[in-house]
C-alpha positions in Angstrom: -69.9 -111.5 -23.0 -69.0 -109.1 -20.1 -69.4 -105.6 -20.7 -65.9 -103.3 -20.9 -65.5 -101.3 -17.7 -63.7 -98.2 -17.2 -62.2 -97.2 -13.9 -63.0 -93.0 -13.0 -59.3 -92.3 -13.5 -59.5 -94.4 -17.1 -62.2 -92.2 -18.6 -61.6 -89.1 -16.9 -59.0 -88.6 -19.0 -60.5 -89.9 -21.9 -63.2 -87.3 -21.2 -60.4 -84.6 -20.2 -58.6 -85.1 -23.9 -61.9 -85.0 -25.6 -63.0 -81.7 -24.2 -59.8 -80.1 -25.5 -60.0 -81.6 -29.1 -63.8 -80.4 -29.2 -62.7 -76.3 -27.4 -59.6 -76.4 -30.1 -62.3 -77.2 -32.6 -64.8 -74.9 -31.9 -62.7 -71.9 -30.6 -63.2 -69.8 -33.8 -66.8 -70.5 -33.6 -67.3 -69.5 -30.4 -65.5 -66.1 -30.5 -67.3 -65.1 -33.2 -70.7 -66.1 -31.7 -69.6 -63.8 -29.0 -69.1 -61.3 -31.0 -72.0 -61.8 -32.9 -70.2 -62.2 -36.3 -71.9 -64.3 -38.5 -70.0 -67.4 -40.8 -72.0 -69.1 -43.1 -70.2 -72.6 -43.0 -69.7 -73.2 -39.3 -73.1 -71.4 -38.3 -74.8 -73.6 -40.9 -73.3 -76.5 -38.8 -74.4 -75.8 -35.8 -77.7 -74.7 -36.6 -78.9 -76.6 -39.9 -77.9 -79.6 -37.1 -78.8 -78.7 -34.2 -75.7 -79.5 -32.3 -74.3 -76.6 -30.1 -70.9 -76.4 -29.3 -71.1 -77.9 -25.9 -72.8 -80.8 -27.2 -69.9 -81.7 -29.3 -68.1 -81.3 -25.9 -70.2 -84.5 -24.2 -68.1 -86.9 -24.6 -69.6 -90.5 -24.7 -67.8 -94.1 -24.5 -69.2 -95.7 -26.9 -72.1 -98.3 -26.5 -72.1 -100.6 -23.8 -69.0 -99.4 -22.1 -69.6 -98.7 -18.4 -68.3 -96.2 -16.4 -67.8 -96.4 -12.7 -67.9 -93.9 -10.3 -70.4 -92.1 -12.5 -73.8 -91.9 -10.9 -74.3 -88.3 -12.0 -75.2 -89.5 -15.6 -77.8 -91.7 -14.5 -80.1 -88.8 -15.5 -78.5 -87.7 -18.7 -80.6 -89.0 -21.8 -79.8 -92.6 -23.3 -78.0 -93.8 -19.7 -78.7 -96.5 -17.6 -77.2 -97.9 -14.4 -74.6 -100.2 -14.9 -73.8 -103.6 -13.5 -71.6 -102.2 -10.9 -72.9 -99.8 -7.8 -72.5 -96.2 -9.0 -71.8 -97.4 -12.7 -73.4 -96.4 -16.0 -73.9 -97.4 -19.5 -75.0 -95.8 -22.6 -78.4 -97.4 -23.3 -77.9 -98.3 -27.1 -81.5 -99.9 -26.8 -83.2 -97.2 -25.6 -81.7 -94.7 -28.3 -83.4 -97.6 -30.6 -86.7 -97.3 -29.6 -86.7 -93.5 -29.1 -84.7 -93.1 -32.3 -85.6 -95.8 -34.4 -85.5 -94.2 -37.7 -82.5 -91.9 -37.4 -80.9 -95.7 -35.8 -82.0 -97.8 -38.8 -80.3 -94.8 -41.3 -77.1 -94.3 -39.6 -76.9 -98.5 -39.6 -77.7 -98.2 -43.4 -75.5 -95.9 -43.6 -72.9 -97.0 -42.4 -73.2 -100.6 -44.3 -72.9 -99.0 -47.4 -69.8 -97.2 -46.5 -68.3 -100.2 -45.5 -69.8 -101.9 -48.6 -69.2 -100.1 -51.4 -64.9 -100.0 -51.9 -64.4 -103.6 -52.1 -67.5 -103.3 -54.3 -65.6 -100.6 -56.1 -62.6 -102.8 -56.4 -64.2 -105.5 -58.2 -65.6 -103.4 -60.9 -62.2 -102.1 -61.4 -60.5 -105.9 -61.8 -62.9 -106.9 -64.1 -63.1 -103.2 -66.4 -66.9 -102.5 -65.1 -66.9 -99.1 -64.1 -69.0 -97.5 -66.8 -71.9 -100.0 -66.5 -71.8 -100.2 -62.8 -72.2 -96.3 -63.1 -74.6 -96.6 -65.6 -76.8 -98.7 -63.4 -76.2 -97.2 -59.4 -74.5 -93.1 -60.3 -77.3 -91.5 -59.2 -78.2 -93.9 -56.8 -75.0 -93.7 -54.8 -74.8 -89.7 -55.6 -77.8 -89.3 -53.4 -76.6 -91.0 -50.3 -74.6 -89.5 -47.4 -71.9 -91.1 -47.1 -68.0 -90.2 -45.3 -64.8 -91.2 -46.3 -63.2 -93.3 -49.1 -67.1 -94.1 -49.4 -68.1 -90.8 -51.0 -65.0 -90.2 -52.7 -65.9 -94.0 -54.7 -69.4 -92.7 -54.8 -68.5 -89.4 -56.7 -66.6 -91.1 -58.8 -68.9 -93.3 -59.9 -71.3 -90.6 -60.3 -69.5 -88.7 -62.5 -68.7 -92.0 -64.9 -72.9 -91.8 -65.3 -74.8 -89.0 -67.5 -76.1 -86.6 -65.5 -71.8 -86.0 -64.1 -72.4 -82.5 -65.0 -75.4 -82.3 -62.3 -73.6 -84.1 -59.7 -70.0 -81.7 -59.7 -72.2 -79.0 -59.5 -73.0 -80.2 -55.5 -69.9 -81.7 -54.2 -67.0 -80.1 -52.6 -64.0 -81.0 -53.9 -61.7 -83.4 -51.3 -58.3 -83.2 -53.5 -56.9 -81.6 -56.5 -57.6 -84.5 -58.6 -61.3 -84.7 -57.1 -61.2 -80.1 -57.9 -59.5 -80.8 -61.8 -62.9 -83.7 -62.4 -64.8 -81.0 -61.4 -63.6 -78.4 -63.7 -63.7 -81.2 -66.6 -67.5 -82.0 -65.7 -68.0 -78.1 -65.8 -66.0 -77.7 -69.0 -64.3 -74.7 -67.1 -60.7 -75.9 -66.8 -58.6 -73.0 -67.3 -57.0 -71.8 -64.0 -57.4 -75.6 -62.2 -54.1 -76.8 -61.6 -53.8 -80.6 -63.6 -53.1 -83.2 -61.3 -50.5 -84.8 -63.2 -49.2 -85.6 -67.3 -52.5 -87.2 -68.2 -54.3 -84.1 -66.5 -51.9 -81.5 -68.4 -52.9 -83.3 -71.4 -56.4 -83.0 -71.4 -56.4 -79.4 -70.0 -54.9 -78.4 -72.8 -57.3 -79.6 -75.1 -60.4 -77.7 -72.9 -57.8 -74.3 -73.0 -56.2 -74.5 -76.2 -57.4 -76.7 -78.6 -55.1 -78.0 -81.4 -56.1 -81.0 -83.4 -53.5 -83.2 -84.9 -52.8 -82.2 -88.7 -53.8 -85.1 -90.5 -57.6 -84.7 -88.3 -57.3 -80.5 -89.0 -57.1 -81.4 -92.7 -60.0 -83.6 -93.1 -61.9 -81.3 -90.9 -61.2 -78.2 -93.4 -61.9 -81.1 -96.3 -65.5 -81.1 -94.8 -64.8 -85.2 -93.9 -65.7 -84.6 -90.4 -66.7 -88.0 -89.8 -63.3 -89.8 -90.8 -61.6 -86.6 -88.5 -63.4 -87.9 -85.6 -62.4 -91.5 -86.5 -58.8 -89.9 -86.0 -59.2 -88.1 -83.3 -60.3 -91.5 -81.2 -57.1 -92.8 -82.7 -55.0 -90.5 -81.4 -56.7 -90.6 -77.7 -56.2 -94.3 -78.0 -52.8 -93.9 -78.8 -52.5 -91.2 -76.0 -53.9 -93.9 -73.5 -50.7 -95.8 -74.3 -48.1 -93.3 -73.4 -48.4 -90.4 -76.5 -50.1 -87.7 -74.4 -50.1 -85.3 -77.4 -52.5 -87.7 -78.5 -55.2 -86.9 -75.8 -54.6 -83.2 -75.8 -55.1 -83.7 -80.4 -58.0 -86.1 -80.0 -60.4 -84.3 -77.1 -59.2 -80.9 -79.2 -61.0 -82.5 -82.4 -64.1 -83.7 -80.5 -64.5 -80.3 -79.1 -64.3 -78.5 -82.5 -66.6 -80.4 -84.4 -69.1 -79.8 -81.5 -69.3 -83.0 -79.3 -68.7 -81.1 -76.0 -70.2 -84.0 -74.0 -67.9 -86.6 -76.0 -64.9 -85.0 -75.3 -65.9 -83.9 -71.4 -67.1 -87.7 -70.7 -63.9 -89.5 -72.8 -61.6 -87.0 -70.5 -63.7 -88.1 -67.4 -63.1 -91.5 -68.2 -59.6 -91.2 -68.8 -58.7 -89.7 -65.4 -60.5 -92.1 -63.0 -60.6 -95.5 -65.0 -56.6 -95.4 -65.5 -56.0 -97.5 -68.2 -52.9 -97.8 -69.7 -52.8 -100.1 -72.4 
């Protein structure tokens, strides 16, 4: 199959647009380089990576792609000449040999990106979260991954035992991703609940309350027959009667299963069910 080919004018402008996402980008940055202020998030980018500024500012067409009128980048790194007089080509080969294991990772990479939410999906139909995360939590927790990917993957982490160890290291990407973090922390109060079912279960991690019936065998010393309540009323919380959830994580919490109640409200936020 023939090559793509674009004309001077063609990826010029492609070029042209690039260099003013990349200057928009990095303004900031680059002020404060000049001034010799220090940031500890965007320096860390630029030099934990290695990538200046103006080498996000290259702009590259892609693999295979060749670009007339463009003998000048004959000499930059990872060109060759093209098929055409005066044309080029990124040389996706000769990245391979020179790079061949930062090529084979960012191929793994990205197959497991693209692999893992229809993966995802299917555990969900068929109600396999837990033991999917029982088996490959920490396993995806350690990858770097981008996207829908690593939002899945975090998920799944947190559904395994160590979920405390793994909120500790992520970032959260939304308030329901920031309120599973808190929950995994057991430091909910000030993290705005994401919805009812989140309300519910922060109130059990603020302001405990247990339902009556559970309180009363509790103060009768039954604490096993209180507990057998209190998954009761989460159970009849899952089916619409929040107050359950809020009584029933209270209850665990109180008779000392801290892990219990943090991994049941884990569970109840990202596996959904409802009846």
């Amino acid at each position: 199959m023939d090559s793509p080919v674009l004309d001077r004018a063609t990826w010029s402008d492609r070029e042209r647009a690039h260099h003013e996402r990349a200057d928009t980008l990095t303004a900031a940055h680059r002020e404060r380089a000049a001034r010799g202020e220090k940031h500890p998030i965007w320096d860390f980018l630029f030099t934990y990576y290695s990538y200046s500024p103006s080498q996000l500012r290259r702009w590259h067409p892609g693999a295979g792609v060749q670009l007339e009128d463009a003998a000048n980048r004959v000499q930059w790194r990872w060109y060759s000449p093209g098929s055409a007089p005066g044309s080029v080509a990124p040389d996706a080969a000769a990245f391979a040999r020179e790079k061949a294991a930062l090529a084979d990772l960012i191929e793994r990479m990205l197959r497991r990106t693209a692999a893992l939410p229809p993966v995802w999906a299917r555990m969900q139909e068929v109600e396999l979260e837990v033991p999917f995360a029982l088996l490959y939590g920490k396993a995806l927790a350690d990858l770097a991954l981008s996207g829908e990917a690593a939002g899945i993957a975090f998920r799944v982490a947190l559904l395994a035992p160590q979920y405390e160890t793994f909120a500790q290291s992520r970032t959260p990407a939304n308030l329901t991703e920031a309120f599973l973090i808190a929950i995994a922390k057991g430091k909910v109060r000030g993290v705005t609940a994401p919805d009812s079912l989140g309300r519910a279960i922060a109130a059990a991690f603020t302001t405990p309350v247990p339902s009556a019936e559970a309180k009363a065998l509790m103060d009768g010393n039954r604490t096993g027959e209180a507990i057998l309540v209190a998954i009761e009323n989460i159970g009849r919380g899952v089916q619409g009667d929040l107050r359950g959830v809020s009584e029933g994580l209270s209850l665990l919490r109180l008779v000392g299963l801290e892990d219990v109640a943090r991994r049941t409200a884990i569970e109840l936020m990202i596996l959904e069910r409802r009846g």
